[in-house]
Structure formats: C-alpha cells, structure tokens
N, C-alpha and C positions, 0 to 999 in steps of 0.2 A: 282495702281497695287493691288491686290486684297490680303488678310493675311488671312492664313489659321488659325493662331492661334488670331487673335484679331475678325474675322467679327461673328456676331452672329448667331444663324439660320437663315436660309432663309425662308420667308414669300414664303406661294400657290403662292402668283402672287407678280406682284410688289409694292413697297411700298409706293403709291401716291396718290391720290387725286380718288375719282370716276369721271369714265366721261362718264356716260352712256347713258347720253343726247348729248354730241359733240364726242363721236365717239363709237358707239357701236359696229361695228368691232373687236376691239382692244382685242386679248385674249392671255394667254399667250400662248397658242399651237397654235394659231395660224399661219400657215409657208409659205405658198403660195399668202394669199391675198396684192393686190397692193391697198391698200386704198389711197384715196384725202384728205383728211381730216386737212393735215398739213395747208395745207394757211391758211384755215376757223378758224383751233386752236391757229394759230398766232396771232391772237385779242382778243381770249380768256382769255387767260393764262400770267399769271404772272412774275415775274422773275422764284419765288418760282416753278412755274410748270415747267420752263425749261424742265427739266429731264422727265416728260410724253412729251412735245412735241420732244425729241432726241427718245424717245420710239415712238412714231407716226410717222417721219420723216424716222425713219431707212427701215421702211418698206414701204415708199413712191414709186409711180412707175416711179420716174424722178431720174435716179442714181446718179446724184448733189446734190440732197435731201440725199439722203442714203448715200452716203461719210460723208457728210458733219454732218450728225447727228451722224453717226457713231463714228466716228473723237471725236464728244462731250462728246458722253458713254464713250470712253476709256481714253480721259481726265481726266473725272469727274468720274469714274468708282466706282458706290455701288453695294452689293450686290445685283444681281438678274437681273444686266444688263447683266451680260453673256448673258444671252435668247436671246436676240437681238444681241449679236456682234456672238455668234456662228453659229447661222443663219444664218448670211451672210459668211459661208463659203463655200455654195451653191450657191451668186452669180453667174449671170452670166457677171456683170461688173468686167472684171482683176483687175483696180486698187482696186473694194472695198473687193471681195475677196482675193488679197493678206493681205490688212490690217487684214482682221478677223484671217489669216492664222497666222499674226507674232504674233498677241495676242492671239492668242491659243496655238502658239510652247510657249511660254513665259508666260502665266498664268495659262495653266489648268490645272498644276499642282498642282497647290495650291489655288484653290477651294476646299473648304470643301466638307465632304461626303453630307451634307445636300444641296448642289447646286447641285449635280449628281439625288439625290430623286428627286430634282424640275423638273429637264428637263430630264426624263428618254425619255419622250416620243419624246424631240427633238433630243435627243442623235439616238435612234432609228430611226427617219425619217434622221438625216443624217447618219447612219451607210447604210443606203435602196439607197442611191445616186449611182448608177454607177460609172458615170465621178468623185466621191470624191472617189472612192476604194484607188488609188495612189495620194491622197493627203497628203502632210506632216499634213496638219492640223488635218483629222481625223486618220490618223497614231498615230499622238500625243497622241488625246486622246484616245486611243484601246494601246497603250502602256504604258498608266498611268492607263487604268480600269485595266488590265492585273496587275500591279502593286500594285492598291488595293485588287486585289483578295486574295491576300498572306498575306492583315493583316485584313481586317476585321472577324468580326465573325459571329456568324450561325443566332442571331438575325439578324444581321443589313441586312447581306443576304436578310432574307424572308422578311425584309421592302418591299425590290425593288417589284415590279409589276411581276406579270407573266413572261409579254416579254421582260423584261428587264433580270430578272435572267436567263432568257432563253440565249439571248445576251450575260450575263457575262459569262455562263456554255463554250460556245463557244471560246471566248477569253481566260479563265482558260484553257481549254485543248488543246488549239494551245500552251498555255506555259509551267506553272510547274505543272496544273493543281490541283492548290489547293482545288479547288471547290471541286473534282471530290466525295470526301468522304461524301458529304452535299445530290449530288442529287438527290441519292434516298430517302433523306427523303424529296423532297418536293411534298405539295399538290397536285399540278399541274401533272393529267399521263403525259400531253403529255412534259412535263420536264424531268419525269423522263425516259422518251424512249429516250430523249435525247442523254443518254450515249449511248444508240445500236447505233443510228447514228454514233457517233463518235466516237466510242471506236470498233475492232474489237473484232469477237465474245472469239476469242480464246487470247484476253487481257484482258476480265472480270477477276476481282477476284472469289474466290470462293464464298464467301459474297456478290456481286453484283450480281452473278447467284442464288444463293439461294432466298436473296428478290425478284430480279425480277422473276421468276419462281414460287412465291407463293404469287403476289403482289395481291393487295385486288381490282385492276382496271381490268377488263375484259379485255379492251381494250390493258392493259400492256401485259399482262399475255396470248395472243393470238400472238401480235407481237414479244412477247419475245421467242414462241414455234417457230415461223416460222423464223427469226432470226437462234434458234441452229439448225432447218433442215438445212439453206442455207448454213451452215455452216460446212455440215455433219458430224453431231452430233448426231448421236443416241439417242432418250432420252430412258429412265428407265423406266421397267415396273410402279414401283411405281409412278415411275411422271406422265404418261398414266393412270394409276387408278385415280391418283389424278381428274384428268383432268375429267375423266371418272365420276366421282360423285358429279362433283364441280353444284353447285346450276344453274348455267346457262346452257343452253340449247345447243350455239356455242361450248363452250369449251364443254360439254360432248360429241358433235358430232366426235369432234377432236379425246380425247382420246377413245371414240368409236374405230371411223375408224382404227385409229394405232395403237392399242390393236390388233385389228385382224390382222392388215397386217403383224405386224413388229412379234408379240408372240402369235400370230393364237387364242388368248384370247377373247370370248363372252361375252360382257357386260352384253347382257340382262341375261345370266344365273349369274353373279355378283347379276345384280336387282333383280332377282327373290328371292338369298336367303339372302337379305338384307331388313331392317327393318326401318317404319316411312316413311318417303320422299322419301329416295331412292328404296324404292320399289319401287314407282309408275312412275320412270324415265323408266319402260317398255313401259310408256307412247311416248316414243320419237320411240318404234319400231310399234307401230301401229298397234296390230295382233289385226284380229275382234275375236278371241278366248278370250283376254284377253279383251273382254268388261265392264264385271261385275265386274272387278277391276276398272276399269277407272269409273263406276255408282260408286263407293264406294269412291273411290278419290273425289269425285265430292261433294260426303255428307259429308265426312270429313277430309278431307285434308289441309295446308296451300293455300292461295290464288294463289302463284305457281303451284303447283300439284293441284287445280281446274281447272287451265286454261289450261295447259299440256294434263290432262284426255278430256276436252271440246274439246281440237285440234282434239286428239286422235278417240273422237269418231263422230266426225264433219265428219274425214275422211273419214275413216273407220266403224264405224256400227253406222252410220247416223240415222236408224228406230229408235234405241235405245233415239235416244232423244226426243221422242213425251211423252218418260213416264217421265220427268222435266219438272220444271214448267218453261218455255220458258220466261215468262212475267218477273221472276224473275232474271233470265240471263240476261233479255237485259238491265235491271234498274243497274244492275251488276256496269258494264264496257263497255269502248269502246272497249276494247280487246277479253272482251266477244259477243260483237256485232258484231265483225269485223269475228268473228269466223261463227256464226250464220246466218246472211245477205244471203250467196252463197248456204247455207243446205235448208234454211225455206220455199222455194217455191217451190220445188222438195219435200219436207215432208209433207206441212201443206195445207190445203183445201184451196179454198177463203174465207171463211166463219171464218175459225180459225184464216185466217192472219188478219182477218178486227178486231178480237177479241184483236190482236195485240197492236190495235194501242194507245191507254191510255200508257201500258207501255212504248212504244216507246219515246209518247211526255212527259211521266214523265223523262225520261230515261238523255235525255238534250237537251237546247235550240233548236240543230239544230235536236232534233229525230224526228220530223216530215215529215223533207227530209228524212229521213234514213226508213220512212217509207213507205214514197211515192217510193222510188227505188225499195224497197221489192217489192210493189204491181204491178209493173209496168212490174216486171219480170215475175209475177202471171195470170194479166191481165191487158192489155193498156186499156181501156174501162174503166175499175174501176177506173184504177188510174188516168184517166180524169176528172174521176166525182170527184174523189174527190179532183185531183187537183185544180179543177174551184173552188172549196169550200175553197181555200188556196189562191187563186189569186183574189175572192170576199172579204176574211176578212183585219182584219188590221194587217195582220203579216207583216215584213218589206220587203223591198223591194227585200234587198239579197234570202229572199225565194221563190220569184217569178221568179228570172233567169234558176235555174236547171228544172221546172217545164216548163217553154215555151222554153226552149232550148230542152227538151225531147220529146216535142210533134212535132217541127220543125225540127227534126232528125231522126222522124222515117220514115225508108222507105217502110216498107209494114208491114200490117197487117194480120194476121192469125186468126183471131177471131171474132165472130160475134159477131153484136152490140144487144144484146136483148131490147126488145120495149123498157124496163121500163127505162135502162138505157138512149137507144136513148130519150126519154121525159123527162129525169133528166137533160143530160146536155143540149137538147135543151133549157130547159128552163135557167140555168142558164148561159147562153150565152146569152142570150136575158135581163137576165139581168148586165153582163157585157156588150154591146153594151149602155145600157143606161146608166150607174154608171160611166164609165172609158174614153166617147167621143172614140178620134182618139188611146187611148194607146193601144191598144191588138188588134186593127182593123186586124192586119196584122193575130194575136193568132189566132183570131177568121173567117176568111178566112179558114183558113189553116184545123182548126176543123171542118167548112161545105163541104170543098169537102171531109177530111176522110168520113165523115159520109155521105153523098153522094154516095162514092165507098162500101160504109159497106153492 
C-alpha cells in the first residue's frame, strides 16, 4: 500500500531498466495500445525485471495476462505503479476492473501530490470516459482532487498543466470552490473564461468583473462583454469608450456600435478630437474624405495604424495608393500583401505589375505564387508565360501545383493571345515536352488547344 508520508518523488516514468530495444511501445501515457510483447519479455528478463514485465503484461491484450500482472503491481506496489493499475479502471474485463476499482477506493488517497503531476494526463483521459462517470473508482478520485483543492497552494496550482488546472477549476466549483480566487490569475484566457462558464453572471464578484472586463486577452475581454449582454446588463458608457479605443480593431467595433445604439454616442467624432493612435482609428470608418490622414498614418504611424490606414484606403480611395511605393508594402507583410493582392490589378498596368515581381519574390519563399495569382488576374496569357518559366526552373515541386491547377481550371478566356507571347510560350512548351517526358503531357494538351481557340 502505497505512504504518503515515506515514498519519495515520483520519477517522469517509471523506475526501471530501459527497454527500447524489446518493447518500444511501452510509454507511460500510453492508454489504449494492446501490445504482445509480454511472451517474448519472458526470456528476457530477470528476476530483477519482474516489475517492467507486470508493467508490459498489464497492458497485454489477453485479460489473464492483465489480471494476473495486475494482481503483481498491487502486491509488490512502488511508486509509479499507480499508471498501470488506474488504467485499468477502463477495463473492459469486470473482474480486472473491479480490482483497479478496490485499489483506488483504498489508495488514492494517499498518493502523494507528486503522483497526481505524473499522470495528470491519465487522470484526464479517465475523467473523458463516459461509462466511468458513475464509477466508485473515478468518484474516488474527483472526491480526493476536490479535497486537495482546499489545501494546496497557488504554486503548486500552476505546476499542474493547462488541462489539468482546467479539470481542478471544475471540481473546486462543484465543491467549496477554493480555487475560485486563483483563476483569474492564470495564464491560460481560456482558463480564465472558465469562471463565465461556471459561475453565473450576476454571481461574479465585483473584482472578477472588474479584471475580466479589463483583461489584457481579447478573446477574454469579447466573451466577457457578451456574457453581461446575455445577462442584461447594460454596460457603462465608460466601459463602451473603453472598448471604443482599446488597440484592437473587434473590440473597437463593439464599443463603436453600442456607443451609438445604447448613448446615441459617435466614435468617430471621439477620434477625430483625439491624439497619436487614436486619431487614426477614423481609420475603421473608411470615408474617402479622410484619405490624406490615412497617406499620413501610413508615413508615421505604429505598425497598427499603418495597416488600419493601408485597409482604409485599399477600400475606399484605392487611386491613392499608386503614389506609395507598392514594392515596399509588399516586402512589408503578409498583412500588407493580403491587403494589396485584390486592389493591384484594377490599379496598376501590366507593365507596372511585371515591375512587381522582385519585390514579391524578395517579399517570401512562396511570393512567387503570390505573384503569379496577381498576374493572372491582370492577364491569363502573361501569367502563362511566365508560369512555364516556374514549371521549367528548379523551384520545388509544391510550386508547380497552383500553377497547372490554374491553367486546368480555367474555363474561358477573354483575351487575346499577342503573336509574341503565342511564340514565347510556344516555345517553352516545346521545351517542356523534351525536359519533363510524360509529366506535363496532360499541362501541355490542355495549353495547345487554349491557344488554338485564342
């Protein structure tokens, strides 16, 4: 039987011999696999190994094996053999899960904290069992976490793993919920929304409304507004301003909107006589009057309020961005690019897009696609030609799928093929027909009768 006050830490795994050559299966999170290995270990191993082959046996898939190994661990029982007998309270052989069940109403108690760190993750996959919900055995132990909750402390807490303190926060507030005062300070938002789960809204303290309401997670801080709607709960002008100016784009949307609905209150005249950053969150209304603020954001603003200005006038006064240097935007960001991509061919010449394309392939590995999509929106013809110049080099293979997937997709063309280009890519067609055999056979079909129909 296992001593809470004499057994020492508990070792990552268990404390035995390696055998990574006669069973590499064998792990200690291991939960479901049914390994063979026990016969073949039985000539292995020593007296001294015993205890790895009760560790390979319990998880045998002959349930006379797993009894009987089982049966050994709780015998001979050292630290760390828990993993293996609680295990088996997911049997599906009666007799060997009643045995794990009486050894768990009867020891888990007195496992140290340092055995609950070891198998948070097995505790977890059996707290996830259905058919164990009304088991005495995991009863037991959700009755004894529950019972630790109420004395350890805020360290030992944040030892546990995410989903584990996730799991305790749960058990503590089914009980006296000792927890409850810890979990807004954990790292984890999606721990700390935990409490809106569980707790209703109008049982928050005032101090759990407060942090969450001004928590530094977006995501908190969104669910937490929508939470005191469902709740109906008015919020406060001030917390609507708040919202209204906070650095993110969602949450300004928010207090936006219910600024005007709920206190008939205009952000954008807030922005207008506000200074630094939040001036330029005019940027979120989009008027092509306010362009030459958004050119000015764009020269000196934080990298927020660059991209916000760039949305702004992507939208809305689109001509405006031919006087930026474009090349320099796209090397930017993918944000900036992602921005830019849908404007550039309705803006820029072919001529200016082809000027394009250095920045693009500086820009990252895959800006070459990103360049070829531009062009394709610009003109199919171009960006044939200069796809075959992509499908002839040694770029890798990934970049030759969007390329013969785009010319095998299209279904008509609007554009005439000019001579020089029809003799560009005839030719290098003629020379993928000799360089690549049967691989593009199908590409290259497909490209003689466009140009055929052209």
């Amino acid at each position: 039987m296992p001593d809470s006050r004499s057994t020492p830490p508990l070792p990552v795994s268990p404390n035995f011999p390696s055998t990574e050559d006669l069973c590499p299966e064998l792990r200690w999170d291991d939960f479901e696999r049914r390994i063979g290995h026990y016969e073949f270990s039985q000539e292995k191993f020593s007296e001294a190994g015993q205890r790895l082959l009760d560790w390979i046996g319990s998880i045998h898939r002959c349930g006379y094996t797993r009894e009987k190994c089982l049966r050994e661990l709780m015998a001979n029982y050292q630290p760390g053999d828990e993993n293996r007998i609680l295990l088996r309270l997911s049997d599906w052989v009666k007799v060997i899960q009643q045995l794990a069940r009486t050894w768990t109403v009867k020891n888990f108690r007195l496992l140290p904290l340092e055995a609950i760190h070891a198998n948070e993750r097995l505790l977890l996959y059996l707290s996830c069992k259905e058919r164990l919900q009304d088991d005495p055995g995991l009863k037991e132990i959700k009755r004894d976490l529950i019972e630790r909750t109420s004395s350890i402390d805020r360290d030992q807490l944040f030892g546990f793993s995410r989903r584990f303190r996730k799991f305790l926060y749960s058990l503590s507030l089914a009980g006296k919920g000792d927890l409850r005062r810890w979990m807004l300070d954990d790292v984890e938002p999606s721990n700390r929304l935990h409490l809106l789960k569980e707790i209703a809204f109008s049982n928050l303290t005032e101090e759990e409304i407060e942090k969450l309401g001004s928590d530094k997670s977006v995501f908190v801080r969104r669910r937490f507004f929508h939470t005191q709607l469902e709740a109906g709960i008015t919020p406060s002008k001030s917390q609507l301003l708040s919202l209204a100016l906070h650095p993110n784009r969602s949450l300004r949307e928010l207090g936006q909107f219910y600024l005007s609905r709920i206190y008939s209150e205009d952000a954008y005249t807030i922005y207008r006589s506000s200074d630094g950053a939040q001036f330029y969150y005019i940027a979120d209304y989009g008027r092509k009057e306010d362009a030459p603020y958004f050119m000015e954001g764009l020269r000196t603003g934080s990298k927020s309020t660059r991209y916000n200005c760039l949305r702004a006038l992507a939208l809305h006064a689109p001509e405006r961005l031919a006087e930026l240097d474009l090349g320099a935007l796209i090397r930017q960001d993918r944000k900036s690019r992602a921005v830019l991509l849908p404007v550039i061919p309705r803006l820029l010449s072919l001529d200016a897009i082809l000027a394009l394309r250095p920045a693009f392939e500086q820009s990252s590995p895959s800006g070459i696609l990103s360049f070829l999509h531009l062009l394709e929106k610009k003109s199919f013809w171009t960006f044939v030609d200069t796809g075959l110049d992509v499908l002839l080099s040694d770029a890798p293979p990934r970049s030759h799928e969007p390329i013969i997937q785009a010319i095998h997709q299209r279904v008509s063309i609007n554009e005439v093929l000019p001579p020089i280009l029809r003799q560009s890519i005839s030719e290098k067609i003629g020379r993928m027909r000799s360089t690549s055999g049967h691989r593009h056979e199908q590409t290259i079909h497909v490209l003689e009768l466009m140009m055929k129909a052209a």
